[in-house]
VEXDREN-2710 file (C-alpha; in Angstrom, 1 decimal):
% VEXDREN-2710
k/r/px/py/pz
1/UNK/70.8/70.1/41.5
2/UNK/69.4/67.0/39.9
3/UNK/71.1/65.7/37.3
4/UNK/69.0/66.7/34.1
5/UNK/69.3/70.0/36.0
6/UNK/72.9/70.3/35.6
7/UNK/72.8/69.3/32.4
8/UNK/70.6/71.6/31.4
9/UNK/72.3/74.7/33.1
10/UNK/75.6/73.8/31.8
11/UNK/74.3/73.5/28.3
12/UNK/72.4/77.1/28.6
13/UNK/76.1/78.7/29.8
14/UNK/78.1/77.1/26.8
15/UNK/75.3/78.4/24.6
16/UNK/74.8/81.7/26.2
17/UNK/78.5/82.1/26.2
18/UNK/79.1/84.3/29.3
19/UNK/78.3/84.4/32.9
20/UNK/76.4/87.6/33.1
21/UNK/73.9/86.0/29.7
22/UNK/73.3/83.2/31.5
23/UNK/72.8/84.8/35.0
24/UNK/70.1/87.4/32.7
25/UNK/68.2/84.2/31.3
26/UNK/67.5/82.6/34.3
27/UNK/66.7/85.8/36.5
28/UNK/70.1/84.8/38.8
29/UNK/73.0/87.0/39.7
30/UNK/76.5/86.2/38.3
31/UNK/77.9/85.4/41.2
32/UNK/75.2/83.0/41.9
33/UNK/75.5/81.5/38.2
34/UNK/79.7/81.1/38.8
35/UNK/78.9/79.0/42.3
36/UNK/76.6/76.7/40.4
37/UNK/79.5/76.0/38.1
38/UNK/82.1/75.7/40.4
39/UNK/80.0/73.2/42.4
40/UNK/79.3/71.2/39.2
41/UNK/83.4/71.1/38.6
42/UNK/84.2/70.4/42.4
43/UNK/81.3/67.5/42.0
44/UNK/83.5/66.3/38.7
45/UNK/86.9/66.6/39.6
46/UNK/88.0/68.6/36.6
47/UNK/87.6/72.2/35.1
48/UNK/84.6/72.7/32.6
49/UNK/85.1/76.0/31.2
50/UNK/87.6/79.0/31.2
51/UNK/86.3/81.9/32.4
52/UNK/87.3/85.4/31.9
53/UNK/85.6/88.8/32.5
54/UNK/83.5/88.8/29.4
55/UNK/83.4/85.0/28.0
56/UNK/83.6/82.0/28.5
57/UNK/85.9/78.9/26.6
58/UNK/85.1/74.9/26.8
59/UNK/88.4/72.9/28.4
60/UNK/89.0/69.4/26.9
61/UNK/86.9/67.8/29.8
62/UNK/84.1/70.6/29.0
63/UNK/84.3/69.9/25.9
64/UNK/83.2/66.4/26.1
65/UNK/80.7/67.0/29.6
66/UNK/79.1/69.6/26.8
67/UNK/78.7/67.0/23.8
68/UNK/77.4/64.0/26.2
69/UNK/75.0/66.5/27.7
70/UNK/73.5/67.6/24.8
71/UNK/72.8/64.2/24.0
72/UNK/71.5/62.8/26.8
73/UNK/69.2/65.8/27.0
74/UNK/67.8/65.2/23.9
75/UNK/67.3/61.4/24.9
76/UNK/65.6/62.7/27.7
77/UNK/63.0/64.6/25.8
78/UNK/62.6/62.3/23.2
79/UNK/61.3/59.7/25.5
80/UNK/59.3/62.3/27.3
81/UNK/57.5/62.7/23.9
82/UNK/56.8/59.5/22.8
83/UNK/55.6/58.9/26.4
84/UNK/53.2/61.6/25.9
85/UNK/52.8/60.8/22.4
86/UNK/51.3/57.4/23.4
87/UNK/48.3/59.3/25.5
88/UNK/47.6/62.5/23.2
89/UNK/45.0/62.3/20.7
90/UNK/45.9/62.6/17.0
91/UNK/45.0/65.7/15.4
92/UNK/45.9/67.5/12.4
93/UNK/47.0/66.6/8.4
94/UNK/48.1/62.9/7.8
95/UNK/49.0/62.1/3.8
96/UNK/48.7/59.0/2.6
97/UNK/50.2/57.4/-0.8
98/UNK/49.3/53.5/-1.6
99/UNK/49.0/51.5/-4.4
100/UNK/45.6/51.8/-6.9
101/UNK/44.1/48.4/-6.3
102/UNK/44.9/48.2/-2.7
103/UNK/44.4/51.1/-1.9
104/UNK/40.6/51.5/-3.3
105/UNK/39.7/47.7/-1.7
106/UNK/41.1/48.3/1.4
107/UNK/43.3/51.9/2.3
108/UNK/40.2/54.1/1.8
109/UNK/38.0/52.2/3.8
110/UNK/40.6/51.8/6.8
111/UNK/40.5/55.8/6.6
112/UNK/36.7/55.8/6.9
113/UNK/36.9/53.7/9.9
114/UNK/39.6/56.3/11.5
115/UNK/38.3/59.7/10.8
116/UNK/35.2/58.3/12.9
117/UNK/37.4/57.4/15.3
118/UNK/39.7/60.3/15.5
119/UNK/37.7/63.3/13.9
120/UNK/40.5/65.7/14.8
121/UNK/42.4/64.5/11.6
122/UNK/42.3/65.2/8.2
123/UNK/43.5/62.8/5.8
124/UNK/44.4/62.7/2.6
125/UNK/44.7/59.7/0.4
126/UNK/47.0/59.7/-2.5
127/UNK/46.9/56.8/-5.1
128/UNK/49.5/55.6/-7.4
129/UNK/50.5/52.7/-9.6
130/UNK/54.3/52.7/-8.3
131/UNK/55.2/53.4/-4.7
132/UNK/56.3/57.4/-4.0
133/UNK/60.3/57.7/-3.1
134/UNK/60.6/58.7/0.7
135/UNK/61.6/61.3/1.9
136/UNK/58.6/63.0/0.2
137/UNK/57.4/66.6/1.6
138/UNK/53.8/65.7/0.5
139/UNK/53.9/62.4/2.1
140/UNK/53.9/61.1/5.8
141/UNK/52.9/57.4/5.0
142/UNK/53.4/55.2/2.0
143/UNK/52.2/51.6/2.0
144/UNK/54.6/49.3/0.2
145/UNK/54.3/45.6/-0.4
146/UNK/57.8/43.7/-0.8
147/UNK/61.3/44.4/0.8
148/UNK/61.8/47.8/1.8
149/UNK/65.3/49.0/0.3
150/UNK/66.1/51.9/2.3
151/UNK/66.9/51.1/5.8
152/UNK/66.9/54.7/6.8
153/UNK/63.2/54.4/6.8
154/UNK/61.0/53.1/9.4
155/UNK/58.5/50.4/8.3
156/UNK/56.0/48.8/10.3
157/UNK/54.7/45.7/8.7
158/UNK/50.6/45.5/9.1
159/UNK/49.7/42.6/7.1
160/UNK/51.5/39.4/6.2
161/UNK/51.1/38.9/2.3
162/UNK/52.3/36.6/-0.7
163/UNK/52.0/37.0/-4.0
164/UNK/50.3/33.8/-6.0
165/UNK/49.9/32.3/-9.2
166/UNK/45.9/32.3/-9.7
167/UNK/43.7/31.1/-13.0
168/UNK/40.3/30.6/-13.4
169/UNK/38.9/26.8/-13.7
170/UNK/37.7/27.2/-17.1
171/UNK/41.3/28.9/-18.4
172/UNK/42.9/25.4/-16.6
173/UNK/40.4/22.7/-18.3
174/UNK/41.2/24.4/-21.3
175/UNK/44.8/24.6/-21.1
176/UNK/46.2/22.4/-18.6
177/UNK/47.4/22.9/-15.2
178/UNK/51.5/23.4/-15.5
179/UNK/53.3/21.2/-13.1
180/UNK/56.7/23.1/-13.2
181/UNK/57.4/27.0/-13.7
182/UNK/59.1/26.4/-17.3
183/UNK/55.7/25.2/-18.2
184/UNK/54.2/29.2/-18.1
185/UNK/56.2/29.8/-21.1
186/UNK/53.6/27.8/-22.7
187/UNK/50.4/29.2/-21.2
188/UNK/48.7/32.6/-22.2
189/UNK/49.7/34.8/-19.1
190/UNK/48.5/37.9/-18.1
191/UNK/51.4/40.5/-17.5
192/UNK/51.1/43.3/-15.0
193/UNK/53.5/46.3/-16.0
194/UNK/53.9/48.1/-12.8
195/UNK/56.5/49.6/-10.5
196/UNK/60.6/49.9/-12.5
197/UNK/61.0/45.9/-12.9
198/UNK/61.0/44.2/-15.7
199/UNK/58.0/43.7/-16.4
200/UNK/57.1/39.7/-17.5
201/UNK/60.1/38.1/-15.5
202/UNK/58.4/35.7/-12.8
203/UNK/60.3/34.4/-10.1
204/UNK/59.6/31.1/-8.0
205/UNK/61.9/29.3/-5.6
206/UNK/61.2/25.8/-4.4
207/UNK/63.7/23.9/-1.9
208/UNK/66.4/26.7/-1.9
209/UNK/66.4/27.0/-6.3
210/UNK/64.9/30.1/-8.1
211/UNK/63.9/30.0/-11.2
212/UNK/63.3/33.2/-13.4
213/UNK/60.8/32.9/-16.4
214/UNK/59.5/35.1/-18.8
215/UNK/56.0/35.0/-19.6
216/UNK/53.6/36.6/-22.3
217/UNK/50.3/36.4/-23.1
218/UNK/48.1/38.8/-25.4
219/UNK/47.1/40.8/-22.6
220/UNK/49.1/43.3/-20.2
221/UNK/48.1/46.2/-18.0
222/UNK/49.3/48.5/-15.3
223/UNK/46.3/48.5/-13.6
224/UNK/45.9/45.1/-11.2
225/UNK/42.0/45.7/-11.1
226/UNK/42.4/45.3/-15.2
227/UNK/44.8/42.2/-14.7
228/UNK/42.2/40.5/-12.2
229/UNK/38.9/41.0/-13.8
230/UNK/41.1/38.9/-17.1
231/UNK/42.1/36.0/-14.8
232/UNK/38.5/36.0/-14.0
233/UNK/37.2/36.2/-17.4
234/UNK/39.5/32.9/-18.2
235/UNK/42.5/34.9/-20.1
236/UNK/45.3/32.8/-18.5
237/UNK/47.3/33.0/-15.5
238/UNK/48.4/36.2/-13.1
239/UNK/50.4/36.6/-9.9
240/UNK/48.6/38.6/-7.8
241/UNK/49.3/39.7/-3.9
242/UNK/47.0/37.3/-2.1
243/UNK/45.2/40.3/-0.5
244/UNK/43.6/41.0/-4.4
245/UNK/42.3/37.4/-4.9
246/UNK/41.8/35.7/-1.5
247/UNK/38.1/35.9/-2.1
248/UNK/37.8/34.5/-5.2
249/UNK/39.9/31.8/-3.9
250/UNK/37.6/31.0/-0.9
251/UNK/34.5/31.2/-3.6
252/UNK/36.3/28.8/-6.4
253/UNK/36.3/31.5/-9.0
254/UNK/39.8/31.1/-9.1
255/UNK/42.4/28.6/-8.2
256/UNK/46.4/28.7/-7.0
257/UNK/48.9/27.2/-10.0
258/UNK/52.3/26.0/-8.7
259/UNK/51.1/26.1/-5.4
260/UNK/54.2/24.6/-4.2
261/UNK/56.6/27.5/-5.2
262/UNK/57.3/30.3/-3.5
263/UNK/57.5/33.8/-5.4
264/UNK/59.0/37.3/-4.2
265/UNK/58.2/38.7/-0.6
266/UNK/55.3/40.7/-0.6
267/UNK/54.3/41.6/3.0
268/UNK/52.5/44.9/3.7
269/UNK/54.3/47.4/5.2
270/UNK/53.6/51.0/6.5
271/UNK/56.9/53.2/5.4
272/UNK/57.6/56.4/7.0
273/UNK/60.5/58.9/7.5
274/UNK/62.3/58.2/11.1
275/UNK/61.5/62.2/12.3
276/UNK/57.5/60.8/12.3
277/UNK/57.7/58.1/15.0
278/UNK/57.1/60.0/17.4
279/UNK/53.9/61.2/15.8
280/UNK/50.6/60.2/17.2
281/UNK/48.5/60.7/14.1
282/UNK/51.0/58.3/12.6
283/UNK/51.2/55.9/15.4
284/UNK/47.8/55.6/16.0
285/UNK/46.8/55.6/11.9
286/UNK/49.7/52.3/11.5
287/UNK/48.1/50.4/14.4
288/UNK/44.8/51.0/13.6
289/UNK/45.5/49.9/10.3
290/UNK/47.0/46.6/11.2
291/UNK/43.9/45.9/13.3
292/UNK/41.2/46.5/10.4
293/UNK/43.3/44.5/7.8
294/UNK/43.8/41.3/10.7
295/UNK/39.8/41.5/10.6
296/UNK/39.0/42.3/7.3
297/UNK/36.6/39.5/5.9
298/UNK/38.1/39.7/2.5
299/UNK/42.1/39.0/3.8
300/UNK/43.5/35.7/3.8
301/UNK/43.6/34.9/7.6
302/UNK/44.6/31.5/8.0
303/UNK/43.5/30.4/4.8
304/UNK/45.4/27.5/3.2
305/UNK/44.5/27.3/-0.7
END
């Protein structure tokens, strides 16, 4: 017997719990079935099981041989299914959740582009203004900007991302450029009210120092869309992920304040439950979605503002 095979066999006798069940499932006699395990112990060395007329009993070595087996079978056909994983086609349901702005500019059409691609699956798209808790029944992938909290989740970062201080040029020649981040607390600033943190508490770090400041302004949202259309309408300042504003950077419609601080991590990430990484639809969906944001005219690329 090969080795898998043995595993195999012995697993199906511990489980069937008797020579004569296990002799019935694989169309052997018992007497057949009891050689096959006495060559498997005079192979080891040791005694597997007790046997008596009608059951069977795990020794201490069996015991053991029985728990190892088990999972070294199931590393077996895990790998056989990600192998096969890799070459079957997606097919079937794949849910989505994403955040409003981000997911309108850039989630939905990524979809568009995959569905063509793969018109076995059906997706649907679910948008929200704070990131769905995972695990989540009615969700297989949620895209989350930022540090991921829950390491029992797997996340696949598809986009590098930072989050920047942006204001129009006429908002700046009318209120000055601040040099340093206690200087917001002096300029109109447009607050975004989103996600369980407090909302109007802006961190920046600069040469291993953070700084936390509140800001206010006379505007606040918890829509980013909202937010942005005000920065561009000269209403004061807003941090923004770069994704949101890259374009109006690259046109001069807006322009970075305190370039020279760093704010909170904001990379893109596709988040999904460990028992889906196997899945092709998911696979494929996260890799194909990393492609179209690396070639997305709108993104940041290599920009440096």
């Amino acid at each position: 017997m090969n080795g898998d095979m043995e595993l195999g066999f012995f697993c199906l006798l511990v489980r069937q719990g008797s020579l004569a069940a296990t002799a019935r499932e694989l169309n052997l006699t018992p007497p057949a079935v009891s050689r096959r395990l006495s060559q498997l112990e005079e192979r080891l060395g040791v005694r597997l099981l007790n046997r008596t007329t009608r059951r069977i009993s795990l020794t201490g070595e069996g015991e053991v041989y029985f728990e190892n087996a088990k999972r070294i079978l199931s590393d077996i056909d895990d790998m056989e299914r990600l192998v096969s994983s890799n070459r079957a086609a997606p097919k079937g349901l794949l849910r989505i959740n994403a955040p409003l702005g981000f997911g309108r500019s850039y989630i939905g059409p990524a979809i568009s582009a995959f569905i063509k691609r793969y018109p076995d699956v059906e997706v649907q798209l679910h948008l929200t203004d704070r990131p769905v808790s995972l695990p989540d029944d009615t969700i297989d992938i949620s895209i989350r900007f930022g540090e991921i909290p829950d390491s029992r989740l797997v996340a696949k970062k598809i986009a590098v991302n930072r989050r920047l201080l942006v204001a129009s040029p006429a908002y700046l020649r009318a209120a000055g450029k601040p040099a340093y981040p206690h200087d917001l607390a002096q300029h109109q600033c447009i607050v975004l009210r989103q996600n369980d943190a407090a909302y109007g508490n802006w961190r920046l770090s600069r040469g291993g120092r953070t700084e936390t400041i509140k800001v206010h302004g006379k505007l606040s949202t918890n829509d980013g869309e909202v937010a942005l259309n005000w920065a561009l309408e000269s209403y004061g300042i807003l941090m923004r992920a770069e994704w949101d504003v890259a374009k109006y950077l690259r046109s001069g419609r807006l322009e970075r304040v305190l370039a020279d601080y760093d704010t909170m991590p904001a990379d893109i990430h596709a988040v999904y439950p460990e028992r889906l990484s196997l899945s092709a639809k998911v696979s494929c969906f996260v890799e194909h979605l990393r492609n179209y944001l690396s070639q997305h005219a709108d993104g940041p690329g290599q920009s440096k503002w």
